[in-house]
N, C-alpha and C positions, 0 to 999 in steps of 0.2 A: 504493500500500500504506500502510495506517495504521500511523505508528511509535508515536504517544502519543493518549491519548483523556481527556479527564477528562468528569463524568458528577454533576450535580446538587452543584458544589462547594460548599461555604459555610465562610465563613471568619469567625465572632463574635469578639467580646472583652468579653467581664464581661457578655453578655448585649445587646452592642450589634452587630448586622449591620454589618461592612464588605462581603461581597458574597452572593448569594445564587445559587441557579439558574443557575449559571457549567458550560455544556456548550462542551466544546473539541474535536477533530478536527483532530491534524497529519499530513498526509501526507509522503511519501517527495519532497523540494525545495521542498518550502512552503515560500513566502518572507513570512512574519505579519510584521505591524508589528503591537503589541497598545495601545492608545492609551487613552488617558480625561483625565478633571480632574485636579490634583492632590489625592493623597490618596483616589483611587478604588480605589485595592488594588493596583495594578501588578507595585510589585516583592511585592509578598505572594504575589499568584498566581501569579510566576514561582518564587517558593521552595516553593512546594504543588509543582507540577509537575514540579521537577526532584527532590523530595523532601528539601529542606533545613526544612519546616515541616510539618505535618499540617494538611491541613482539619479543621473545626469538625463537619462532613458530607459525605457524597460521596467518591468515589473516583477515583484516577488508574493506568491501567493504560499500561504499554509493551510494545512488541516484544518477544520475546526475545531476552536481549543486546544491546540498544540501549546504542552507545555515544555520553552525553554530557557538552556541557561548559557549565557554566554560568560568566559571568561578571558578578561583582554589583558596585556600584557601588565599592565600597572594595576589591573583591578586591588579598590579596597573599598570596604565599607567601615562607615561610624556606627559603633552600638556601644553606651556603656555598659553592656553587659559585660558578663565574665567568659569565657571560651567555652566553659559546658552548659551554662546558660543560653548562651546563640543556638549554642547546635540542639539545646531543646526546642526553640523557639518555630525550627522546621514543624516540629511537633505539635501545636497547638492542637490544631483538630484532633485527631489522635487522644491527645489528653483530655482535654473534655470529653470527649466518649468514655474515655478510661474515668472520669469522676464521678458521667453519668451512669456508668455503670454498677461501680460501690455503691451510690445512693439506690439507685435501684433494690440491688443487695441488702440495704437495712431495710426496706420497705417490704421485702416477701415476709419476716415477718408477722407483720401487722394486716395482712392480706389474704380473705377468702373467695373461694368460690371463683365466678367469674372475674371478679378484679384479678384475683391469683393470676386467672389462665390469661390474661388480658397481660397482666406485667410480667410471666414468661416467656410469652409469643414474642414481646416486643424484645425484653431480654435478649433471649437466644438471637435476634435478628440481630441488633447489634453487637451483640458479644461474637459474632462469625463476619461479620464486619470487620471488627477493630481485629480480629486473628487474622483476616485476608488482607490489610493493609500492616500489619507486620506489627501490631501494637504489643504483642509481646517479645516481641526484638528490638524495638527500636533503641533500648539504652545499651544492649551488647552491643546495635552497628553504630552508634555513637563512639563509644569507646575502640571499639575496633579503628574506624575512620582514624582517630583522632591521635590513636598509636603508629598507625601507619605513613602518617604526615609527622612523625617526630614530635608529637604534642604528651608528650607522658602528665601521667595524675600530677604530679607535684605541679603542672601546670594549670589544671585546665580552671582554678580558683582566680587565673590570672584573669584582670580586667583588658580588653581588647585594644582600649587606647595605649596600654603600655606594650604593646608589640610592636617588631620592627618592618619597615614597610616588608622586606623576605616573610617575615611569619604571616603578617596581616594579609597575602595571595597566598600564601600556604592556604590559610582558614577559609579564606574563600573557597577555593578551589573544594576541600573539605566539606565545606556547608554544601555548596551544589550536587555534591556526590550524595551528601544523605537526602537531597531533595530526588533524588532519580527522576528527571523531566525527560520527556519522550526523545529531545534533542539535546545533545552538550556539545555545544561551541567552543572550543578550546582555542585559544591563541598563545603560545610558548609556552604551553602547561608544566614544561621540565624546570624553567627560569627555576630557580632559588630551593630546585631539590636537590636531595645528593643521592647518590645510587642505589643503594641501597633501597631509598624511597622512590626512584623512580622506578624501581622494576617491581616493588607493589603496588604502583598506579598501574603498567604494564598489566600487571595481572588481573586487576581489580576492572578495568578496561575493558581487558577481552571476554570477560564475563558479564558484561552492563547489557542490559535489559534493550534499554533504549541504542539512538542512532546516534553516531558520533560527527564531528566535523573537527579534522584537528589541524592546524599549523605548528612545524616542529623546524627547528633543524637538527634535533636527536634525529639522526638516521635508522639508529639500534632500536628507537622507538616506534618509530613508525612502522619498521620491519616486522615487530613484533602485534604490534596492533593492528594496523589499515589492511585491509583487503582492496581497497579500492584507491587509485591515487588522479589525482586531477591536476592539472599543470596547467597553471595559466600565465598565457600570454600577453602580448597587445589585444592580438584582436581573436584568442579564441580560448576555449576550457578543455582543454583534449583530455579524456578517460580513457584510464588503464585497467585494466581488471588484475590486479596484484598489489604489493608490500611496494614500499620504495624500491628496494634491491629490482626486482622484477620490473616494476617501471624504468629503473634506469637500461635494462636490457631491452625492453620491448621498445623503449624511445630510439636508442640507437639503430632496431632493425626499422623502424618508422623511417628513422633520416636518411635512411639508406635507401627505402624503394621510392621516398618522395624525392630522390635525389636523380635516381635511377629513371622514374618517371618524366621528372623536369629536364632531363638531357634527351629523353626521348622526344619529346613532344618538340625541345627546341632544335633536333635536328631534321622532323617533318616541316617544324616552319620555316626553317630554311631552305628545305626543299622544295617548299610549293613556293615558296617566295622567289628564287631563283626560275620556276618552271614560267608563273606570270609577267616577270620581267624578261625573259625571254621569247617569250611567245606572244605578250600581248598586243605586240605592232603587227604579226603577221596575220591573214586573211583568215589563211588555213584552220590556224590553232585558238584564234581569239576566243571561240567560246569554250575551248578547253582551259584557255587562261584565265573568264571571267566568273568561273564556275570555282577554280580553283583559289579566285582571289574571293568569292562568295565562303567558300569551305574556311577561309583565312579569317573572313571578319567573322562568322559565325563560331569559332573554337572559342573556348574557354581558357584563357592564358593560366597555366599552374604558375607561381610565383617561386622562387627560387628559394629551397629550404634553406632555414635559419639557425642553424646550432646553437645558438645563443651568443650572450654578450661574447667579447673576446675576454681568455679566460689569462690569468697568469701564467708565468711558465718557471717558478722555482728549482734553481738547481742548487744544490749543495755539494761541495767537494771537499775531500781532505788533502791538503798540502805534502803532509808526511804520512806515512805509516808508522802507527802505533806497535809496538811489541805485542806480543799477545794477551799480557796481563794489564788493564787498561786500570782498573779501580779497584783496591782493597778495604772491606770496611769489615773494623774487627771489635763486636763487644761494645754496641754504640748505645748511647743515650740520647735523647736528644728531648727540648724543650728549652723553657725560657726559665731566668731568673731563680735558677737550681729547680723549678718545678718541672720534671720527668713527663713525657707526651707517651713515649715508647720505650720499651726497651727490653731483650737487647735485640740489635739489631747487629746482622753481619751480611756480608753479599761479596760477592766474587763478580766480577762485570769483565768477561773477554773482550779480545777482540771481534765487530761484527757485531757483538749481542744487540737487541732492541731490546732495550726490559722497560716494561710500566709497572709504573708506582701507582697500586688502591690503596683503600682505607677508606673508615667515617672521617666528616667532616671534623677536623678540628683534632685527629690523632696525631697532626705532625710533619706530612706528606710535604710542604712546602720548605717545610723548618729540616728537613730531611735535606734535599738540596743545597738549602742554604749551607748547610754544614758541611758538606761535601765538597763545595767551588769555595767555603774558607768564610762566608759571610756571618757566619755564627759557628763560636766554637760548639765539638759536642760537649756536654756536660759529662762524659764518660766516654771511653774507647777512643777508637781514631779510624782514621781513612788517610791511603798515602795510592798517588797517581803511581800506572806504570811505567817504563821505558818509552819515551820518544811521546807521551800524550801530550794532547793539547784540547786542551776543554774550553768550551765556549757553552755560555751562560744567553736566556733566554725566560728573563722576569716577566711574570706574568701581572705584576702591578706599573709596568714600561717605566719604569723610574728612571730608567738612566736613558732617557729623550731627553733633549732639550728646549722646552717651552717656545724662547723665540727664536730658534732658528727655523731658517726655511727646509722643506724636505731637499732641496741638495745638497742645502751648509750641514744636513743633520749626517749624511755618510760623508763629502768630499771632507769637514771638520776632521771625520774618523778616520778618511785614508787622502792624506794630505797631497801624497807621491801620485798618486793616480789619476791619470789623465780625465779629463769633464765629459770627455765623449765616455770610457768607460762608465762611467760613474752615472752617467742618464742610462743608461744602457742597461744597465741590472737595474736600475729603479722603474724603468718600462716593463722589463720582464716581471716586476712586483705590480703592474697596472698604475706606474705615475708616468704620466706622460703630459708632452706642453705644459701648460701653465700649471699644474700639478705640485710641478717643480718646486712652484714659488712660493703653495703655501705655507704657512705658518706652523710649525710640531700644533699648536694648541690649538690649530682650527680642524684640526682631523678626527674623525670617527675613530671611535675604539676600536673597529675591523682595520680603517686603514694606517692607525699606528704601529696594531700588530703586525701589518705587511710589509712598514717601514723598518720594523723590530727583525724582522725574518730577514729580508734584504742586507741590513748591515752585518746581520749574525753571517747570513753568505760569503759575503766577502773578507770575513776572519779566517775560511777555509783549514777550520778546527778538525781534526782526526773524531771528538769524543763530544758528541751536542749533550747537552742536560738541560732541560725546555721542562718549562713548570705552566701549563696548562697554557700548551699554545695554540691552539683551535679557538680558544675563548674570541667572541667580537667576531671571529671569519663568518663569512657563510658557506653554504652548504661546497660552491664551486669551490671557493679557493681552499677549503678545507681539503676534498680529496685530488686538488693540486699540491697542497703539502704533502697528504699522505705518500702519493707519487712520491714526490720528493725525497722523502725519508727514506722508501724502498728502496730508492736507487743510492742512496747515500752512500759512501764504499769507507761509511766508519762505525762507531758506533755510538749506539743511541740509550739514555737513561732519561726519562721522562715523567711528568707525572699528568693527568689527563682524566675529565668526569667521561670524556667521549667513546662511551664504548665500541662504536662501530669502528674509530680511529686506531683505538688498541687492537680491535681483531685483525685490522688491515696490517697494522705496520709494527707490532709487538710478536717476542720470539719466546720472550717470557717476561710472569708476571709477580709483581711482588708485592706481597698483602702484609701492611704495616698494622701492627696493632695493640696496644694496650700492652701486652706480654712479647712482645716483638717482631719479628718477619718469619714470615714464611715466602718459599722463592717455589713456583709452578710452570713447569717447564712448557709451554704453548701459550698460546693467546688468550682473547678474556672468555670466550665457551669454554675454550681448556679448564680453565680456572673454578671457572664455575661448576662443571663436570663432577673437575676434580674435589672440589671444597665440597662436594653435596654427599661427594661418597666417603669422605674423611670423617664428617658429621656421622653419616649412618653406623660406620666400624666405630666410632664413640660411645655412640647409642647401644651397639650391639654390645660392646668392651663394659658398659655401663649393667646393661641389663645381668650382664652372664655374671657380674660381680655379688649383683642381690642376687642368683641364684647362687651363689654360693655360699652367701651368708647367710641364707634362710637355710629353716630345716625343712630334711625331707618330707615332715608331718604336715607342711603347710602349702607346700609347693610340689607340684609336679613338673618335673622338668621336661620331660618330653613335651605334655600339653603346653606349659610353657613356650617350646619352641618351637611345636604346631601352630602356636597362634600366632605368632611375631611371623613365621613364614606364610602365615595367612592373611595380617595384616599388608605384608612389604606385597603381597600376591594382588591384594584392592589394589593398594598405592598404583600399580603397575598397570591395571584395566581402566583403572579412570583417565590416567594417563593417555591411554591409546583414547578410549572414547572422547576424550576432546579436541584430541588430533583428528580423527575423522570427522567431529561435528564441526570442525574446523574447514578442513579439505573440501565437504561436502559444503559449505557457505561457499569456498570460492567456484565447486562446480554449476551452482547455482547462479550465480551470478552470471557466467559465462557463458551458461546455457541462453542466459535472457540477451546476452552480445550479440550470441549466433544468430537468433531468431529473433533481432531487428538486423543485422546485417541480411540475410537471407531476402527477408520482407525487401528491403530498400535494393538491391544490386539484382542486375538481367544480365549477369557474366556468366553462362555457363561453368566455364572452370572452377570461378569464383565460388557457386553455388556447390559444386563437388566437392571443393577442397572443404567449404564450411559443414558438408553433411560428412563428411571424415571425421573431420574435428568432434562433431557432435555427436557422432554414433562412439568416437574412441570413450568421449568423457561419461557417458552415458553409460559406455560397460563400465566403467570405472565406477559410478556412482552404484548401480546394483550392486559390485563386488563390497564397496566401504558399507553401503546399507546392509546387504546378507550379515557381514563381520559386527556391524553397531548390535543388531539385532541378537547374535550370539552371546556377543561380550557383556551385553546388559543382561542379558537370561542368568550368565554367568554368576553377573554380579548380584542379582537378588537371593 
């Protein structure tokens, strides 16, 4: 069922297009990621949509009584309440059914006969009511919500005016989720999370009732969430049926046949334009030539595909080669003012390695670094560089720019010897160019200081990078322009990084800082994750087999005992699979509805073949996941 539709949007400003020809179609659990450049309209079209801005042109229609919630990137609200106070406040109705209820309750009572059956009837009606609207969960998914956004009890007596603008869109975001509205509009829902918490939104997400619309430049996230992604343009919305990862594939095989197309067509009009001008002075041929100059005006000119903006082109080189032992850290501490963050910490760092640095917020991960490049001593242990390194540093608070200089004086300052033509030359490759040059460190966006930040670090041509959350401020392009960059690096790399799809690309291994100190996982961040989950379980199990040992055997049986735990891990493992298929099968669904408007709309034979292939293959498929949903559930009851 269609909840939202918009219909020829455009969105001007003083007579200049930011978008045009924007057709949109949300159905009932559409899970959109909606995607483009920066500066393509994004959050604009999510304010048309939900009705906080007017289109320039076009129209957006809903449902009847669609309930939604948008959430934009600065969202905050005033309440002097308290944070478990707000989050009751979703509740009102609810509660008053829950009071009219008790009172109900003292009143059977004092009540016979037909009044009796009169205040049961009514009773039981809303007491199945308040149970179908969740009135006896609502304070567990408070609580739950409210842990899962980092809001622990010792908090939630907190008043909402003392929160910092990060918490106060935390809360937000929080409150909409317990409000479950049919539509949730999200705009940078990741801003001001740390990982941990964003892969329980992640999760919480891919299970929501309702229909989603998100804006991310989490790539990891949208992977894991969107089934559907939308890419907008100047002048169009193009739908993918996939995650990002997937749309970035299927975009590439797009640019390639409209590319393949537009070469076609412009070497027919070459050729009939060359047959009219040759033919159309003579007697013979003239109505061959007017026929073919009719054929000319009547074609549809394809427009010449657009890849997008022009993207960076980051290289990084190392000057020297490093030995093979690049960084030793032995028996570390680290924090502030004698107060301990971690510890102990140790790490071995080769030559070549990629390692990322995780951890919660606030364990240390930058104060790690610092200590490492020398900017803060450890408060315990040490780190000593290998044979031939050279480390080049990569703050992620840009501290060391300097305010008024211009973006040339800011590297030719840093490489005095070097000639001006090189020196524009890498800062082109970084996207400054012309007048660029001239402006001021302190009139630059946060993305384009970090670009300025990458570029001089370039030209250090350091064997050993240590980069403290260098993706921050990029967008989506020039991020896996760096990541490129990294890959190709021929040195090595220690970084730290919230960017999980970053780390999967460009991390070799991963190192989880914590409270009690490092642990070092040999792969990337799935690796990681993989592995961390199965470390946990051997804990559990190592935990378990302990109280069976300390209990007696009058109390415990150990066998049943370990019938059940293998019957327990045995759910864990079907529930698992059944959400992957009711996963799989949303995206067969969806695709089935692609084919059969593409079918409808195209008189290509081939065209029509190849679409009833596609449709007959997904379609065995979809029987197969159905037969298996069917079994696994029989299973599980």
């Amino acid at each position: 069922m269609i909840i939202l539709s918009g219909n020829k949007i455009e969105r001007s400003f003083s007579g200049d297009v930011l978008f045009d020809n924007i057709t949109i179609q949300v159905d009932e659990r559409d899970r959109i990621a909606l995607v483009g450049r920066n500066g393509a309209g994004k959050s604009t079209l999510l304010k048309i949509l939900v009705g906080e801005e007017a289109p320039t042109s076009g129209q957006v229609n809903t449902k009847r009584d669609l309930t939604l919630s948008y959430l934009a990137q600065d969202s905050r609200f005033q309440s002097e309440r308290t944070i478990f106070d707000e989050m009751l406040h979703v509740f009102d109705d609810l509660r008053t059914t829950e009071k009219n209820l008790r009172t109900m309750e003292l009143q059977m009572a004092d009540l016979t006969g037909d009044d009796f059956d009169k205040l049961m009837a009514d009773y039981d009606r809303q007491s199945e009511d308040f149970r179908a609207r969740g009135g006896f969960t609502y304070e567990s998914d408070i609580k739950a919500i409210l842990n899962g956004f980092q809001f622990d009890q010792s908090m939630w007596d907190m008043k909402i005016a003392e929160l910092s603008g990060g918490q106060n869109t935390r809360l937000a975001l929080a409150k909409m989720l317990l409000e479950k509205p049919e539509l949730l509009v999200l705009d940078e829902p990741t801003n001001h999370l740390d990982i941990e918490t964003i892969a329980w939104l992640e999760n919480y997400l891919v299970n929501y009732q309702g229909a989603l619309i998100i804006v991310s430049h989490d790539r990891y996230f949208l992977d894991k969430v969107a089934t559907v992604t939308l890419d907008l343009t100047t002048h169009s919305l193009d739908r993918y049926v996939g995650n990002y990862s997937k749309f970035m594939d299927l975009k590439v095989e797009k640019l390639a046949t409209e590319e393949k197309n537009f070469e076609k067509q412009q070497k027919e009009i070459a050729k009939l334009e060359d047959f009219v001008q040759r033919n159309i002075v003579r007697a013979s041929t003239t109505k061959r030539a007017q026929a073919r100059r009719k054929q000319l005006e009547k074609m549809e000119r394809l427009d010449k595909p657009q890849a997008g903006n022009k993207s960076a082109n980051m290289t990084f080189q190392a000057e020297k080669v490093s030995g093979n032992v690049v960084l030793t850290v032995s028996d570390a501490a680290i924090g502030y003012d004698g107060e301990v963050l971690s510890e102990p910490i140790s790490l071995d760092v080769k030559k070549f390695d990629a390692i990322a640095i995780v951890g919660p917020n606030g364990i240390g991960k930058t104060t790690f670094l610092k200590s490492v490049v020398g900017l803060l001593p450890f408060i315990k242990g040490s780190s000593i560089y290998g044979a031939n390194v050279e480390p080049g540093y990569y703050d992620q608070t840009q501290s060391n720019l300097t305010r008024t200089n211009s973006v040339l004086d800011e590297l030719w300052n840093a490489f005095p010897t070097t000639p001006e033509v090189e020196i524009r030359n890498r800062l082109g490759a970084f996207l400054f160019s012309g007048d660029d040059v001239k402006k001021s460190v302190a009139m630059l966006s946060g993305g384009e200081k970090a670009r300025l930040l990458l570029a001089k670090l370039s030209m250090q041509h350091d064997n050993f990078l240590i980069l403290d959350e260098p993706t921050n401020h990029l967008d989506i392009d020039s991020k896996e322009v760096l990541e490129n960059a990294l890959i190709d690096f021929d040195g090595t790399l220690l970084f730290v990084s919230h960017d999980r799809y970053f780390i999967n690309r460009v991390a070799t291994k991963v190192l989880e800082i914590s409270e009690t100190g490092s642990t070092l996982y040999l792969g990337d961040y799935d690796y990681y994750l993989e592995k961390k989950a199965e470390l946990e379980e051997l804990q559990e199990a190592k935990q378990d087999q302990a109280i069976l040992s300390d209990t007696s055997a009058s109390e415990w049986d150990a066998s049943d005992y370990q019938k059940q735990k293998e019957n327990q891990k045995e759910i864990r493992k079907i529930t698992r699979r059944i959400q992957q298929i009711e996963d799989r099968l949303d995206i067969i669904e969806a695709r089935e509805a692609e084919i059969a408007e593409a079918m409808e709309e195209t008189n290509d034979a081939v065209e029509l073949l190849e679409l009833q292939a596609e449709l007959d293959k997904i379609t065995q498929e979809q029987d197969q996941l159905m037969q298996e949903w069917e079994e696994l559930s029989q299973e599980l009851e």
